[in-house]
TIRO-2110 file (N, C-alpha, C; in Angstrom, 1 decimal):
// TIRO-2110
101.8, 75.8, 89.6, N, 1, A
102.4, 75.3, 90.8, CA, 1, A
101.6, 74.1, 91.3, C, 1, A
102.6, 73.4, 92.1, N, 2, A
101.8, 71.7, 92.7, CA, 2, A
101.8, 72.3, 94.1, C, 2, A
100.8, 72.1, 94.9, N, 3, A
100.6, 72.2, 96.5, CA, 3, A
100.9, 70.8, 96.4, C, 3, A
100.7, 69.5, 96.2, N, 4, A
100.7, 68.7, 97.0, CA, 4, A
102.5, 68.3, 96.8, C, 4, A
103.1, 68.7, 95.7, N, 5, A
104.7, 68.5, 96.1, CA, 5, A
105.0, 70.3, 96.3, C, 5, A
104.2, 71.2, 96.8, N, 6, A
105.0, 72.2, 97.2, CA, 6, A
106.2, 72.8, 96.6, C, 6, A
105.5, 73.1, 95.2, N, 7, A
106.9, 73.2, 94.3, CA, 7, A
105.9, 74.5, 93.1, C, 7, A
106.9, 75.4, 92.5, N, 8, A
106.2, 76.3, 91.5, CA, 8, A
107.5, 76.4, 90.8, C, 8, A
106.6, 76.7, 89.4, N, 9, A
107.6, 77.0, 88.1, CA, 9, A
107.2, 78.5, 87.5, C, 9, A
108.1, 78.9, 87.1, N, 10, A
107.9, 79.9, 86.0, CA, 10, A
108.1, 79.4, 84.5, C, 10, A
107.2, 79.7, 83.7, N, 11, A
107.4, 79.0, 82.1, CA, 11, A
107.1, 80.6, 81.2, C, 11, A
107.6, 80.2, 79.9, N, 12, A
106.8, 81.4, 79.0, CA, 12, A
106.5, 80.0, 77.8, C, 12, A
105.6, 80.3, 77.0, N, 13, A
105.6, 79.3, 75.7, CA, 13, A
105.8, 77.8, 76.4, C, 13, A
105.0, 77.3, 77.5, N, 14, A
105.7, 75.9, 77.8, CA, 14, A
106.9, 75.4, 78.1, C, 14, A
107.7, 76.5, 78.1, N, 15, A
109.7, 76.5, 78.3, CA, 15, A
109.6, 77.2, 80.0, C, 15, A
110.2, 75.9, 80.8, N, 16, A
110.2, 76.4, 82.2, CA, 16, A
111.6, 77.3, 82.3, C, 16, A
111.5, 78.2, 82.9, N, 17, A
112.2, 79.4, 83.1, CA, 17, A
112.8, 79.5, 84.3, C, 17, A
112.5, 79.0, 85.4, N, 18, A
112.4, 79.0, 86.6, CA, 18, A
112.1, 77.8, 87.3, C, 18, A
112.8, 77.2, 88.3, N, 19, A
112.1, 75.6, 88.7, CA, 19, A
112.2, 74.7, 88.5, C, 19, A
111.5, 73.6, 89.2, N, 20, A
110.7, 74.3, 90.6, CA, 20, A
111.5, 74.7, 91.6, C, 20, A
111.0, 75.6, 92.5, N, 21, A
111.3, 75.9, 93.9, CA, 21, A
110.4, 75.7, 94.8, C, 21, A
110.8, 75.8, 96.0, N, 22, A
110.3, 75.4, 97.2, CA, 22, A
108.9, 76.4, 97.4, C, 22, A
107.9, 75.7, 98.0, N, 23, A
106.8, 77.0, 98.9, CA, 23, A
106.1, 76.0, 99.6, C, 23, A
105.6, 76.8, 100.3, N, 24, A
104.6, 76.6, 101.2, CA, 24, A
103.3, 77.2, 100.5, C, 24, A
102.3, 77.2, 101.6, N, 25, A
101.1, 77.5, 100.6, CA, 25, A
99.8, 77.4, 102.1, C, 25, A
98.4, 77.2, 102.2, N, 26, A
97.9, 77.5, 102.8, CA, 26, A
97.3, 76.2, 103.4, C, 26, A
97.1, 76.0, 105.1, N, 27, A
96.6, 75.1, 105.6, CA, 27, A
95.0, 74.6, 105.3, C, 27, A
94.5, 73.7, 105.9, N, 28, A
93.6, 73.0, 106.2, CA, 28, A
92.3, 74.3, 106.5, C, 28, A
92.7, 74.7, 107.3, N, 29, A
92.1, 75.9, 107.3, CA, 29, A
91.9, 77.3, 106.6, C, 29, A
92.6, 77.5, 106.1, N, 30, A
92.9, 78.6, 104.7, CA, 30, A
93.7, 77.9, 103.8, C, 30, A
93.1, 77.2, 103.2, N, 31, A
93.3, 76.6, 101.8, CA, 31, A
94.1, 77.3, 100.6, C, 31, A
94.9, 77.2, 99.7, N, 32, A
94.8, 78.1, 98.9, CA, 32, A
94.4, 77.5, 97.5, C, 32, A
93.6, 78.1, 97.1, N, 33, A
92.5, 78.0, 95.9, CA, 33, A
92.9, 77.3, 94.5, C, 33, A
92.9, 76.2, 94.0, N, 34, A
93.2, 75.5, 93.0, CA, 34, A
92.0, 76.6, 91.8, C, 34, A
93.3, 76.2, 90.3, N, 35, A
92.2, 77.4, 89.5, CA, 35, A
93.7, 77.9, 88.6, C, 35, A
92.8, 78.5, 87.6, N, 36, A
93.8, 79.0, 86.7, CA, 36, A
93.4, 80.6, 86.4, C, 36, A
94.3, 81.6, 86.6, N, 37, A
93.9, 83.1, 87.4, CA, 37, A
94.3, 84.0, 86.5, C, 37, A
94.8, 85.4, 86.4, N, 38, A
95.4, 86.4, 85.8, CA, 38, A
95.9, 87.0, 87.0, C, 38, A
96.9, 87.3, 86.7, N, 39, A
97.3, 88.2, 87.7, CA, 39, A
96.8, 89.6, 87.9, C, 39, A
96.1, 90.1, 88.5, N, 40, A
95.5, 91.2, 88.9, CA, 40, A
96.2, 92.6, 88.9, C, 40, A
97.0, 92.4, 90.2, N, 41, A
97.9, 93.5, 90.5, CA, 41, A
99.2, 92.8, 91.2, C, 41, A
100.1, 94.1, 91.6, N, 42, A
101.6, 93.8, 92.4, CA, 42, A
101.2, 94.4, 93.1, C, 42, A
102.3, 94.3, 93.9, N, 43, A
102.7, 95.4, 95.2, CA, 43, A
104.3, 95.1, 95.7, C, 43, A
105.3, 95.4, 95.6, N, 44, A
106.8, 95.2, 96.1, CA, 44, A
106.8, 95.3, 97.9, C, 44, A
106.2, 96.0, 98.0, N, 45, A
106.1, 96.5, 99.8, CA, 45, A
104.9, 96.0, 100.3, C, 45, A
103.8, 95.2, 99.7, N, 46, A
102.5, 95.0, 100.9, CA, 46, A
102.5, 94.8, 101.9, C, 46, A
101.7, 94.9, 103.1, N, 47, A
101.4, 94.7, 104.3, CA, 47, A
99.7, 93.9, 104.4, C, 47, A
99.9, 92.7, 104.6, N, 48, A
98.1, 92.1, 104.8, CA, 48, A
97.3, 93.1, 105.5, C, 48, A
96.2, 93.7, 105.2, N, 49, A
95.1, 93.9, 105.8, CA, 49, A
94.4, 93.4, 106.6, C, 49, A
94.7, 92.0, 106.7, N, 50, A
93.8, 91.3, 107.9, CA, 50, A
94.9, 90.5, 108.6, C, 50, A
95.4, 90.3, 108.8, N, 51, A
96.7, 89.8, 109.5, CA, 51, A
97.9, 90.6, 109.9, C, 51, A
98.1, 91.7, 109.5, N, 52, A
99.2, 92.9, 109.2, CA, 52, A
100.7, 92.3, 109.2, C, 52, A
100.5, 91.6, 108.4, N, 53, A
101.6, 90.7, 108.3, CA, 53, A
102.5, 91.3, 107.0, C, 53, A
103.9, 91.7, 106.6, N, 54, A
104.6, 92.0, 105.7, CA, 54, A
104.3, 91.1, 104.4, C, 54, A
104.0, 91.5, 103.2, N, 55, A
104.2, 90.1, 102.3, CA, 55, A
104.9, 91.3, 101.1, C, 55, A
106.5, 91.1, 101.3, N, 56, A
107.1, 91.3, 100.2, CA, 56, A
107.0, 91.1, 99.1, C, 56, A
107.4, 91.6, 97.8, N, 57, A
107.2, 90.9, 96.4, CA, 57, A
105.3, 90.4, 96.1, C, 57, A
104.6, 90.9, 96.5, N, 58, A
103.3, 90.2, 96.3, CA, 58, A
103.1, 90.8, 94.6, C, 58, A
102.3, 89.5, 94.1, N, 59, A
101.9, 88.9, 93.1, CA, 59, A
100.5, 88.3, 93.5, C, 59, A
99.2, 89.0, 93.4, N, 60, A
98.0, 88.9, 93.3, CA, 60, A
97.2, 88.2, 92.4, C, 60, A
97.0, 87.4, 92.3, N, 61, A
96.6, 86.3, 91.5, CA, 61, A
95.0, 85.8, 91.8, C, 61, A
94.4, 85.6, 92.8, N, 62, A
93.3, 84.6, 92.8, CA, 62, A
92.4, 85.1, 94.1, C, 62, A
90.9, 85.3, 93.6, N, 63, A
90.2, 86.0, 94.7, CA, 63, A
90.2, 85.6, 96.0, C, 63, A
90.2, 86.9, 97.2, N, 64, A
90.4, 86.9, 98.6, CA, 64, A
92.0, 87.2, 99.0, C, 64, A
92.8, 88.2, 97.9, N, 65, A
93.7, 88.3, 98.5, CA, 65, A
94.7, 87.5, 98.3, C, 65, A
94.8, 86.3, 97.4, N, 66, A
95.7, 85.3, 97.6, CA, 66, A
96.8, 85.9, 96.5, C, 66, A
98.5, 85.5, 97.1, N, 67, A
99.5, 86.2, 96.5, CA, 67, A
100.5, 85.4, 96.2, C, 67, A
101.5, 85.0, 95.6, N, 68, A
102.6, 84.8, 95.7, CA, 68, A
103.5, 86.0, 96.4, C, 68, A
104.4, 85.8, 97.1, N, 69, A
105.0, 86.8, 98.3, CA, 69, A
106.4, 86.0, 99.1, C, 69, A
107.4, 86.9, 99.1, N, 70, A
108.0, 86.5, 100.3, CA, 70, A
107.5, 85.9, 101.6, C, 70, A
108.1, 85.0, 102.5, N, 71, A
107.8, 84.3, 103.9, CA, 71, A
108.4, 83.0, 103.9, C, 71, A
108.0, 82.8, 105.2, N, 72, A
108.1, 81.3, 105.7, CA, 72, A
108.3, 80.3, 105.1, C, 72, A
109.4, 80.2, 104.7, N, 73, A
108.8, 77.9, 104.4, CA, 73, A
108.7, 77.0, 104.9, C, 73, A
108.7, 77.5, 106.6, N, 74, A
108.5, 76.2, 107.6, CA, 74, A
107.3, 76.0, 108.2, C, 74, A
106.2, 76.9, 107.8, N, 75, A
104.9, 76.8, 108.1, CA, 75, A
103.8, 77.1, 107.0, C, 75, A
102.9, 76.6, 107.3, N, 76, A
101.3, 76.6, 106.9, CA, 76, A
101.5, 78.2, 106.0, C, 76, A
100.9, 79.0, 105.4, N, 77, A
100.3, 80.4, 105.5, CA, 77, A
98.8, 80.3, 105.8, C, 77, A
98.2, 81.6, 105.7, N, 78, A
97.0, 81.7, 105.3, CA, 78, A
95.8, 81.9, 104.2, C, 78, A
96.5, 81.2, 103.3, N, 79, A
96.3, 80.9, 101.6, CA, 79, A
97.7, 81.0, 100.6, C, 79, A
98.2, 82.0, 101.0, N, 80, A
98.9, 82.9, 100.1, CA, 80, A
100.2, 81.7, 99.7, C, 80, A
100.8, 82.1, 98.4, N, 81, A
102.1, 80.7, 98.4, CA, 81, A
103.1, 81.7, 99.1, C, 81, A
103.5, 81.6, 100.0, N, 82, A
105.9, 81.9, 100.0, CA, 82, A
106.5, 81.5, 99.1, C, 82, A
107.2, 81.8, 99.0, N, 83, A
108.6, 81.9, 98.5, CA, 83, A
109.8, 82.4, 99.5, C, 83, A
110.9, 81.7, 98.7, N, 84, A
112.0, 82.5, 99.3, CA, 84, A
112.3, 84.1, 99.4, C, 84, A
113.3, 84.4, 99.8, N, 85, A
113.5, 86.1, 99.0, CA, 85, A
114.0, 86.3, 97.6, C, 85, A
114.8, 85.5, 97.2, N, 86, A
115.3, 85.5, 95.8, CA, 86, A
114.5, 84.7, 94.6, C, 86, A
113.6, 83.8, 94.8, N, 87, A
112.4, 83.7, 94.1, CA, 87, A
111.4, 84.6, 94.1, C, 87, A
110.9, 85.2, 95.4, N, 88, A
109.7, 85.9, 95.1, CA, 88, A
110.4, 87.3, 94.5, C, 88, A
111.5, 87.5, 94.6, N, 89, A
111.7, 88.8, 93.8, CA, 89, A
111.3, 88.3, 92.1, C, 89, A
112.2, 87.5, 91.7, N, 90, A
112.3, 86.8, 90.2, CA, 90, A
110.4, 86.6, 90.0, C, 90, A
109.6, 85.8, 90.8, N, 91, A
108.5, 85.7, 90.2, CA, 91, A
107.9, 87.4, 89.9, C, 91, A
108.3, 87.9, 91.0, N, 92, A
107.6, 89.7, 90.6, CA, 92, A
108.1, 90.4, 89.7, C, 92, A
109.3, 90.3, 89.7, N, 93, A
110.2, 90.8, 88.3, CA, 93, A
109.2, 90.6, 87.0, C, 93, A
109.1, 88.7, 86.7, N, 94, A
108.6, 87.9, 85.6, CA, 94, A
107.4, 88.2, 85.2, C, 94, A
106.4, 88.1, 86.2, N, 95, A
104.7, 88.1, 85.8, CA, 95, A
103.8, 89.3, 85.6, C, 95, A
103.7, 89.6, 84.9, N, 96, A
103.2, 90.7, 84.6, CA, 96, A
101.9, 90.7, 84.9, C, 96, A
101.2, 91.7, 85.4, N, 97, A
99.6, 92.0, 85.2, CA, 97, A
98.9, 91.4, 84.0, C, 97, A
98.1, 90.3, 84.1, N, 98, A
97.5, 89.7, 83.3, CA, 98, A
98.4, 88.6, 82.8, C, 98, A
99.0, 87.8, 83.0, N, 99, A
99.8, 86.6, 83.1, CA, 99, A
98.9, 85.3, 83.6, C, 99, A
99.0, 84.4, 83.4, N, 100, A
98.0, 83.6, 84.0, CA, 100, A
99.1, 82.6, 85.1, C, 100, A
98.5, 82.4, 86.0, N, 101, A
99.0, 81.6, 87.3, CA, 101, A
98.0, 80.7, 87.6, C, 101, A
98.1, 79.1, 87.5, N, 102, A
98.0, 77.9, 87.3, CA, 102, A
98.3, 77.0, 88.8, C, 102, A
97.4, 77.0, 89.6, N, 103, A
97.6, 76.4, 90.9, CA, 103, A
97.2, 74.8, 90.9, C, 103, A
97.7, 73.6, 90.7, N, 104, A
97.1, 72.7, 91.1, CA, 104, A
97.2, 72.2, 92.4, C, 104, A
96.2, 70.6, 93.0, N, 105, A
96.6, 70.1, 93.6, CA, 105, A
97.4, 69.1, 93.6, C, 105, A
END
């Protein structure tokens, strides 16, 4: 994914699958973390622990919590990337636990 054009792909083998589509991603003040990750865990239903904020479709990728997830695309987050609703389902569908997720700037 590009933060600076705000855009992510799904690929398998170098063959993009998905994309790009739109996101948002994290402000000036909660950054969201450039780095190349594994995907950790899921969750379909999360709710943030520190914000108690809903994050649909979460896709856990990069330490402190940072996800790919349903939300907003007209604002900042607090690290995490958005998506729409019908991407963040497809990226949760796609990525399996131990997948690697590829953030640049």
């Amino acid at each position: 994914m590009s933060l600076s054009t705000k855009q992510a792909w799904l690929m398998t083998n170098g063959v993009v699958n998905l994309g790009p589509v739109p996101i948002t991603h994290g402000g000036t003040t909660n950054p969201t973390p450039t780095g190349t990750w594994p995907v950790a865990w899921k969750d379909q239903e999360h709710t943030s622990s520190i914000y108690g904020d809903p994050m649909p479709y979460s896709v856990f990728f990069a330490p402190g919590g940072i996800a790919f997830h349903e939300g907003r695309l007209d604002e900042d987050s607090h690290g995490c990337v958005r998506l729409n609703m019908a991407d963040a389902q497809t990226f949760f569908n796609s990525l399996p636990v131990g997948a690697l997720v590829q953030v640049v700037a």
